[in-house]
C-alpha positions as CSV (number, residue, x, y, z in Angstrom):
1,X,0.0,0.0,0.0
2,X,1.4,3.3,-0.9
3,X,2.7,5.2,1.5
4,X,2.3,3.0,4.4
5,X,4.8,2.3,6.6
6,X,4.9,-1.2,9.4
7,X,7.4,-0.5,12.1
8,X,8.1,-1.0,15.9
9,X,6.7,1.1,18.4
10,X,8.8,3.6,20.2
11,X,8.0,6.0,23.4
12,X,7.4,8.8,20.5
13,X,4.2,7.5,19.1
14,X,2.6,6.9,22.7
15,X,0.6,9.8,21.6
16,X,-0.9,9.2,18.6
17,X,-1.0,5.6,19.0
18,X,-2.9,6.0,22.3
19,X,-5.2,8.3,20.8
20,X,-5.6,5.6,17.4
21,X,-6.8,2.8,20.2
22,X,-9.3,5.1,22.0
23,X,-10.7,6.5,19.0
24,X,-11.0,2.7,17.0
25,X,-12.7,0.9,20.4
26,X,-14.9,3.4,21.1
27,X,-16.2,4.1,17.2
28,X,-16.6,0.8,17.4
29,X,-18.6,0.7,20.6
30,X,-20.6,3.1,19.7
31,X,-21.6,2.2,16.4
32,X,-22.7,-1.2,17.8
33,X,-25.3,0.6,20.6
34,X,-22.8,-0.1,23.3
35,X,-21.1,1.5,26.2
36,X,-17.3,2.1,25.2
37,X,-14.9,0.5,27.6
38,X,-12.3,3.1,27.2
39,X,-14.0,6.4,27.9
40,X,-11.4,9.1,27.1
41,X,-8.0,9.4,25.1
42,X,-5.7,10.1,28.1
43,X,-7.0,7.0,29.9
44,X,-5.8,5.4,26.6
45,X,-2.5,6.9,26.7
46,X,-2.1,5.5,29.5
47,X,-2.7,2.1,29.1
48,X,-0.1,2.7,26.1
49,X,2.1,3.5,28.3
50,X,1.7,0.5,31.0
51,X,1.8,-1.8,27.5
52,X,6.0,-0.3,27.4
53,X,6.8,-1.0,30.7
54,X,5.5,-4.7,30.3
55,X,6.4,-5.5,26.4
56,X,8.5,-2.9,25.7
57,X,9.3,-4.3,22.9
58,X,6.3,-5.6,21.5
59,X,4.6,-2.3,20.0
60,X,4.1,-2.2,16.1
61,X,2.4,0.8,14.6
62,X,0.9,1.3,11.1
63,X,2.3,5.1,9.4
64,X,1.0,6.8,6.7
65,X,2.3,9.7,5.5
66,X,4.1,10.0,8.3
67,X,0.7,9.6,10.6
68,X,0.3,6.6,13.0
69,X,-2.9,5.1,11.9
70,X,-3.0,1.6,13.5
71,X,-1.3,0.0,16.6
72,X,-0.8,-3.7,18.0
73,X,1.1,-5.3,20.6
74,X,2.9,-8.9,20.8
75,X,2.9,-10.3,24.6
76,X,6.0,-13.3,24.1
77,X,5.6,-15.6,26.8
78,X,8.0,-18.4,25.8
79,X,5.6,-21.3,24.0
80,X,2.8,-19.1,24.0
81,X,2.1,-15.4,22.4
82,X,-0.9,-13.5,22.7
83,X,-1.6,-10.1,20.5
84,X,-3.9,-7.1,21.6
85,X,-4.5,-4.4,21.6
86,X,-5.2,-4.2,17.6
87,X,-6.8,-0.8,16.7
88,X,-7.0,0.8,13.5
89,X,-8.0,4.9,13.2
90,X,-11.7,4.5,11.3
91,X,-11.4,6.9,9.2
92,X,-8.9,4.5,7.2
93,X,-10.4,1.4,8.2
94,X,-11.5,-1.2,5.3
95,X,-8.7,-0.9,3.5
96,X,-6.6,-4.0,4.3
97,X,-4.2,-1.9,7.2
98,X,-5.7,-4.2,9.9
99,X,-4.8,-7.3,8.4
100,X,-1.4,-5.8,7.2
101,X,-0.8,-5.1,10.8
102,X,-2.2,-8.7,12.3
103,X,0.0,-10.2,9.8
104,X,3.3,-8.2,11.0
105,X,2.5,-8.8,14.4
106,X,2.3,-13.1,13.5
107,X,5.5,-12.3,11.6
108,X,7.1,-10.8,15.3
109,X,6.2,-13.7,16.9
110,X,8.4,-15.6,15.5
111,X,8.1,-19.3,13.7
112,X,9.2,-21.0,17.2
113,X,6.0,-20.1,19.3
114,X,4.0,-23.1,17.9
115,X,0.5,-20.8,20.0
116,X,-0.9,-17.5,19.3
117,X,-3.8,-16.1,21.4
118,X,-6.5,-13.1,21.6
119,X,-9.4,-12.1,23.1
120,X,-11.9,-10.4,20.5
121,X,-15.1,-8.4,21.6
122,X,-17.6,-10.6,20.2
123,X,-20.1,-7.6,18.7
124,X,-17.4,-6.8,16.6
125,X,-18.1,-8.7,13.6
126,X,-15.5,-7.2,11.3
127,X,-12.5,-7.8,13.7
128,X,-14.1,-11.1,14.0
129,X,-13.7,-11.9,10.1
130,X,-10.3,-10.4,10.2
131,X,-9.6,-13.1,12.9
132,X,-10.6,-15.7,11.3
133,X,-9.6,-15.2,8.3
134,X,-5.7,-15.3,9.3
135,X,-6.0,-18.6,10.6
136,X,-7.5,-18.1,14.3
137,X,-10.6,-20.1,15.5
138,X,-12.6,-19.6,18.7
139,X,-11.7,-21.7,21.2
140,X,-14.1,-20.7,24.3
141,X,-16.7,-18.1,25.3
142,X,-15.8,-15.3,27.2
143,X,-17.9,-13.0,29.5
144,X,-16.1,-9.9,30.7
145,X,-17.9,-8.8,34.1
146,X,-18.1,-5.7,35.4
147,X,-18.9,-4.1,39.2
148,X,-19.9,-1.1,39.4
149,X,-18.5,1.4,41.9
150,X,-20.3,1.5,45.3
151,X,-20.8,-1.9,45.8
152,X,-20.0,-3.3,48.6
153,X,-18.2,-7.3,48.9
154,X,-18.4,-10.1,51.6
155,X,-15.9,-12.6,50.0
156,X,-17.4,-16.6,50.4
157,X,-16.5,-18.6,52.7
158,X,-13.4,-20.9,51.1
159,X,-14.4,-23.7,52.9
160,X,-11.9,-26.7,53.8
161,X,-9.1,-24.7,56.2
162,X,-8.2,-22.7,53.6
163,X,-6.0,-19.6,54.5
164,X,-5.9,-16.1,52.0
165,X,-2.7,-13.9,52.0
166,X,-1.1,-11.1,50.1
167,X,2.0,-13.0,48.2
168,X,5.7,-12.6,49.5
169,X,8.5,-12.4,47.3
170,X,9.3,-16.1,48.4
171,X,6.5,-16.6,47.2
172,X,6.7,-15.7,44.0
173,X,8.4,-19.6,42.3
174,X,5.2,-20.8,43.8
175,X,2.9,-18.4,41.7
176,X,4.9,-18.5,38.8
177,X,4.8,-22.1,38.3
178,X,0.8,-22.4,39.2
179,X,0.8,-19.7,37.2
180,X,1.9,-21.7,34.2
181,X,-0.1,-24.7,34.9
182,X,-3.3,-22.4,34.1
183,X,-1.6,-20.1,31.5
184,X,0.4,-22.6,29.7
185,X,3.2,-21.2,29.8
186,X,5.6,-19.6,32.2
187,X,5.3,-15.6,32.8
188,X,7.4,-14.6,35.5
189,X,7.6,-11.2,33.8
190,X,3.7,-10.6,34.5
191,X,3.8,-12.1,37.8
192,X,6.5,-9.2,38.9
193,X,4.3,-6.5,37.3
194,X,1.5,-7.8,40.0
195,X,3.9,-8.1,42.4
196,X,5.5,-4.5,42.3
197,X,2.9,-2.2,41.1
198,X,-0.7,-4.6,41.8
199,X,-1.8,-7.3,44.4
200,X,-0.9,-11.0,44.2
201,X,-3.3,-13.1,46.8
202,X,-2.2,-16.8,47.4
203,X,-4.6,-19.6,49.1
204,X,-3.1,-22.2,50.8
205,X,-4.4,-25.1,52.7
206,X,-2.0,-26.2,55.0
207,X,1.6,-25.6,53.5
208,X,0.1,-26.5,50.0
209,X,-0.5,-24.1,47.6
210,X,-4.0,-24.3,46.3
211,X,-5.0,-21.0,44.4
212,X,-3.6,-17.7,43.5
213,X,-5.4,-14.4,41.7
214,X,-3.5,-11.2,40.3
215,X,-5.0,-7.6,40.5
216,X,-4.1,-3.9,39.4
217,X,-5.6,-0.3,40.0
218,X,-5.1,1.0,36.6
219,X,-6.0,4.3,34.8
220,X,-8.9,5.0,37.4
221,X,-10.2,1.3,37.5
222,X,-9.3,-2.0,38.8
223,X,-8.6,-5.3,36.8
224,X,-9.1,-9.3,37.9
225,X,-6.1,-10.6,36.3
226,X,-5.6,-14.3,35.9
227,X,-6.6,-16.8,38.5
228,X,-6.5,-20.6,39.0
229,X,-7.6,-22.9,41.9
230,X,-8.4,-26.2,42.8
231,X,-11.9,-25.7,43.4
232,X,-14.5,-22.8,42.3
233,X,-15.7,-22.2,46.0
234,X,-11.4,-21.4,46.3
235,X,-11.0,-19.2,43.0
236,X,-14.7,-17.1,44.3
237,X,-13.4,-16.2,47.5
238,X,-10.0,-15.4,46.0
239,X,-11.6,-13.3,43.1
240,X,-13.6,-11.5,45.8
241,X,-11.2,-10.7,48.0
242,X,-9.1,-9.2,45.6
243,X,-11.7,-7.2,44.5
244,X,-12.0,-5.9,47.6
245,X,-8.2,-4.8,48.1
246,X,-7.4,-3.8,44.7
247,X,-10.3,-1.1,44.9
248,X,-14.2,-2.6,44.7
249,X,-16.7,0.0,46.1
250,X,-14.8,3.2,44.7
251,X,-13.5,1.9,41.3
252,X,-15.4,0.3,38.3
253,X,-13.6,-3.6,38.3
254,X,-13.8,-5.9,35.6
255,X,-12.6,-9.0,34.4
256,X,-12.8,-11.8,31.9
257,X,-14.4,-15.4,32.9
258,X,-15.1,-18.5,30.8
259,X,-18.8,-18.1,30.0
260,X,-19.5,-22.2,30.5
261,X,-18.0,-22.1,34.2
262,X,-21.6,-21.7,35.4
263,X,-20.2,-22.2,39.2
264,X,-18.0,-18.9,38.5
265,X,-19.9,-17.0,36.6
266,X,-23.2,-17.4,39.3
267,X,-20.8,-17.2,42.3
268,X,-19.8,-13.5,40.5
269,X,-23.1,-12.3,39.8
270,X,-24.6,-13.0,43.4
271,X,-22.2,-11.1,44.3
272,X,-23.1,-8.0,42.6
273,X,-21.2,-8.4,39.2
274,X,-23.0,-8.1,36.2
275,X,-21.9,-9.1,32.2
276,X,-20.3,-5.7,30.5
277,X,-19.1,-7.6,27.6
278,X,-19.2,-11.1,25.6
279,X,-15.7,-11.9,23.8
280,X,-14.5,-14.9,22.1
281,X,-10.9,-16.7,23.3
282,X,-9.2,-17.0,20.1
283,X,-6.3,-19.2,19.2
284,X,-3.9,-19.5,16.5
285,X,-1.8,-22.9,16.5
286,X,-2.8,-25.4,18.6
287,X,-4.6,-24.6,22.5
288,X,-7.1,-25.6,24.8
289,X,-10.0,-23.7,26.9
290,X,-9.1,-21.9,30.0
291,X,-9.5,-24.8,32.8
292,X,-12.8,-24.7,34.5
293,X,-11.8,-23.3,37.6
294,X,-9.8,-20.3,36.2
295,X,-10.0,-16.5,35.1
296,X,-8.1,-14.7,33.0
């Protein structure tokens, strides 16, 4: 395509990239009847910004004419690689810069991650198509749930002598390696980011560890991160009670649950959580749902 230009992202086009993703999710949003998840370009930038302190090397932007008009991100985590955000400015969209874009960011994966992984906004039929058509295939339903500010959380009962705690760097072997059993795949990297700048929670029966959820406060709300244990009356309280320490009742939360884990998905709306999205788990290569008893 003339004049367009595929090349990694630098701190430089935080701007105009960050602006690009705001603008492309909430046209989007909008033009589907629904309530945009990113509400304004600075909270955008920002998340731009927390993508280059996790992946800073990851960031591929689409110029042209010297204009960033499309961003993605690669997320390397050894066997395993998952991609998002993709955006692409509207006002150029339909002209074959998204798939250009997906493409280059396959390319930057590299031929020896045999798995590639996304999460696409279901209502978005045209990213959908895109997906699809480059070789990814739903794997699992998604349900991103959202609680609103204000309310208020009594975490479950966990049942069984289980004890809760904020996670120690000691720690942090532990949740790495259960972190891989649910992920596929071991992220120490994303484990640290939790560790220094969110909340970690570890449940342990015993000496045994039997459960473990990731949090962050970002960019005015708070974020469920992933989550694994060895039962779902474990992973609810866990869930929960991170939700309470990472900011429930003053921020808007969300997270992203498998939509067939009925026990999960109940256990969260009882508690005053309700559906804000429906997505699709896509997978590129070969993969597996997320495990019953997990969130992500």
């Amino acid at each position: 395509m003339p004049g367009l230009t595929l090349r990694p992202a630098t701190d430089r086009d935080v701007e105009r990239a960050g602006d690009v993703n705001f603008v492309a999710f909430y046209h989007a949003a909008l033009t589907h009847g629904l309530r945009p998840a990113v509400t304004s370009p600075a909270d955008s930038r920002r998340y731009l910004r927390h993508l280059f302190a996790v992946d800073p090397l990851g960031g591929m932007v689409a110029e042209e004419d010297g204009e960033v008009v499309a961003v993605g991100w690669v997320h390397r985590r050894g066997p395993v690689a998952t991609i998002g955000p993709l955006a692409v400015d509207p006002r150029v969209q339909g002209r074959g810069i998204g798939r250009q874009l997906l493409e280059r960011c396959i390319e930057a994966v590299g031929s020896g991650v045999p798995q590639v992984r996304l999460v696409q906004e279901s209502y978005n039929t045209a990213s959908l198509g895109l997906y699809l058509r480059t070789g990814f295939r739903i794997v699992a339903p998604l349900l991103e749930l959202e609680l609103p500010a204000g309310v208020a959380l009594v975490p479950p009962d966990p049942g069984g002598a289980v004890t809760v705690r904020a996670a120690r760097s000691d720690d942090r072997p532990r949740v790495v390696a259960r972190d891989a059993r649910a992920f596929g795949a071991e992220r120490p990297q994303s484990v640290n980011l939790y560790l220094e700048r969110g909340r970690v929670l570890i449940a342990e029966r015993g000496t045994t560890l039997v459960g473990y959820a990731l949090g962050i406060a970002f960019q005015g709300m708070a974020y469920l991160g992933s989550a694994s244990a060895d039962d779902a009356d474990v992973l609810l309280h866990l869930l929960s009670t991170l939700a309470v320490e990472v900011g429930a009742g003053e921020a808007v939360l969300r997270t992203h649950v498998p939509a067939t884990d009925r026990r999960l998905v109940g256990g969260l709306t009882q508690l005053g959580f309700r559906v804000f999205r429906a997505a699709h788990y896509m997978v590129r290569g070969g993969g597996t749902p997320p495990p019953p008893t997990s969130a992500a």
